[in-house]
Structures are given as structure tokens and as C-alpha cells.
C-alpha positions in Angstrom: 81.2 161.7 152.2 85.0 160.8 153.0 86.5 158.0 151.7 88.8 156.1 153.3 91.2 154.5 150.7 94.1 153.0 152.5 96.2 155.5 153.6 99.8 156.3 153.3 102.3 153.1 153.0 104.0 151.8 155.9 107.7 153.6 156.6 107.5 155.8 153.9 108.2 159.4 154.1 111.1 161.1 155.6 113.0 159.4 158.2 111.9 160.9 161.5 114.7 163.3 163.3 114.7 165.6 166.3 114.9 169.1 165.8 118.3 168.8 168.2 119.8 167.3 165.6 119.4 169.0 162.6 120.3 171.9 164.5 123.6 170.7 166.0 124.5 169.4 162.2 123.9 173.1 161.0 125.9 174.5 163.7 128.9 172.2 163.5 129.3 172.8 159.3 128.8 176.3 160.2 131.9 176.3 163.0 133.8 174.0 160.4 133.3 177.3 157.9 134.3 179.8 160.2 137.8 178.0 161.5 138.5 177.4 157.5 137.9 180.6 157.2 140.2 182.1 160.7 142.4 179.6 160.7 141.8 178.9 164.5 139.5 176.2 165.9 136.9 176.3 168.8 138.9 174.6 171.0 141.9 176.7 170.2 139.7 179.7 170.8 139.0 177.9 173.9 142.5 177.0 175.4 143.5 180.4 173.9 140.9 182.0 176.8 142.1 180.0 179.2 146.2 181.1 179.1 145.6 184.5 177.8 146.3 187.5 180.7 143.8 189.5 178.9 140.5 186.8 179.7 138.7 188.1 182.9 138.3 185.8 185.6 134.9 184.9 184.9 135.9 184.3 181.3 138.4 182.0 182.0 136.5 180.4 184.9 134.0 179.7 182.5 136.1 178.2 179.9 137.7 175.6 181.8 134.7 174.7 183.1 133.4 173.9 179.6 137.4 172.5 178.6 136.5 170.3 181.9 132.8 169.1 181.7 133.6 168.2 177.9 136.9 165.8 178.6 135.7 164.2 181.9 133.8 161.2 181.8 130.7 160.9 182.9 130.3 158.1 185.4 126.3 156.7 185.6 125.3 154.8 188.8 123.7 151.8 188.5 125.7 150.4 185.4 126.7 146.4 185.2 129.5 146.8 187.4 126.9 147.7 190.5 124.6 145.1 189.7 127.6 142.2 189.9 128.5 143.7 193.1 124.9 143.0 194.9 124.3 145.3 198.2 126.7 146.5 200.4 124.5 146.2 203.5 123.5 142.3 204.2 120.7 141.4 206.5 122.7 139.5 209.7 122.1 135.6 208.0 122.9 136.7 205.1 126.4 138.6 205.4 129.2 136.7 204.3 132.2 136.1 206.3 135.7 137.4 204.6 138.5 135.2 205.2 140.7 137.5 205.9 139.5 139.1 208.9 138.9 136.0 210.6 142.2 135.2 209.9 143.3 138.2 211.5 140.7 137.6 214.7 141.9 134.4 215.3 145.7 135.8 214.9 145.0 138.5 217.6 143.1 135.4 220.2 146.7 133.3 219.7 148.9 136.3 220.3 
């Protein structure tokens, strides 16, 4: 017959991780070796590729699209700034009048 005595205590154990994680940890000590040990970086390596005349196209294509995707910013719709903004179509009773373009209808009716 099992017996049920409890069971393990709450939060103990190993914290929980992805394997993602541990994995990019390995790999960046592991490229932290290697430029210790060649005295060049990845992103020398990198911006190396790109000026070098001996790169192929595709090579060099392929490194300034990685230079590129890693120094942009990444812009996410939907943020705060959206949301303070409120729509940018208005049913007809509720679409505000600016003040400047009646200003500049009633200049044009003067004129």
C-alpha cells in the first residue's frame, strides 16, 4: 500500500530555468573563450565581413543584415503611447473639431 507522507516542501529544489537559457550562457562563455584566445571579437569578425573585398556577396549581405536586425530597435504596436492616442477614425458625433482648420475655413469664407 502507498503512503502518502506529505510530499516535497514548497519552493525547494532547483530554481526552474529554460533550456534557452542555460544554453545561450554556455555559448556566450564559450565565445568569451575563443576571442581571449584570437584576440578578435564576434562583432569584429562581423564588421570585419562586412568591409573585407574577399566576403561574397551573400556573405556580406548576410552580415549586415544580422549587424542591422541586432542595433535596430524593435518598435511593438499597441504600446502606451497608442492607447493615450484613442482611434484615429471617430464615428460622425463623436469626431472632434481641430481649431486650426476651422480657423483656416473661416479664413478662406472672409477672403
Amino acid at each position: 500500500m502507498k503512503e502518502n507522507r506529505g510530499g516535497a516542501r514548497p519552493n525547494s529544489g532547483p530554481k526552474p530555468f529554460s533550456l534557452s537559457t542555460n544554453q545561450v550562457k554556455e555559448l556566450l562563455r564559450t565565445v568569451k573563450k575563443a576571442a581571449k584566445k584570437h584576440g578578435q571579437s564576434i562583432d569584429d569578425i562581423l564588421v570585419e565581413m562586412v568591409y573585407t573585398e574577399k566576403t561574397t556577396d551573400n556573405n556580406r549581405l548576410a552580415a549586415i543584415k544580422l549587424i542591422k536586425d541586432l542595433s535596430a530597435p524593435r518598435i511593438s504596436e499597441g504600446g502606451e503611447a497608442d492607447r493615450t492616442l484613442g482611434p484615429s477614425i471617430y464615428l460622425p458625433d463623436q469626431k472632434p473639431t481641430l481649431a486650426a482648420v476651422t480657423d483656416i475655413k473661416k479664413a478662406k469664407k472672409d477672403a
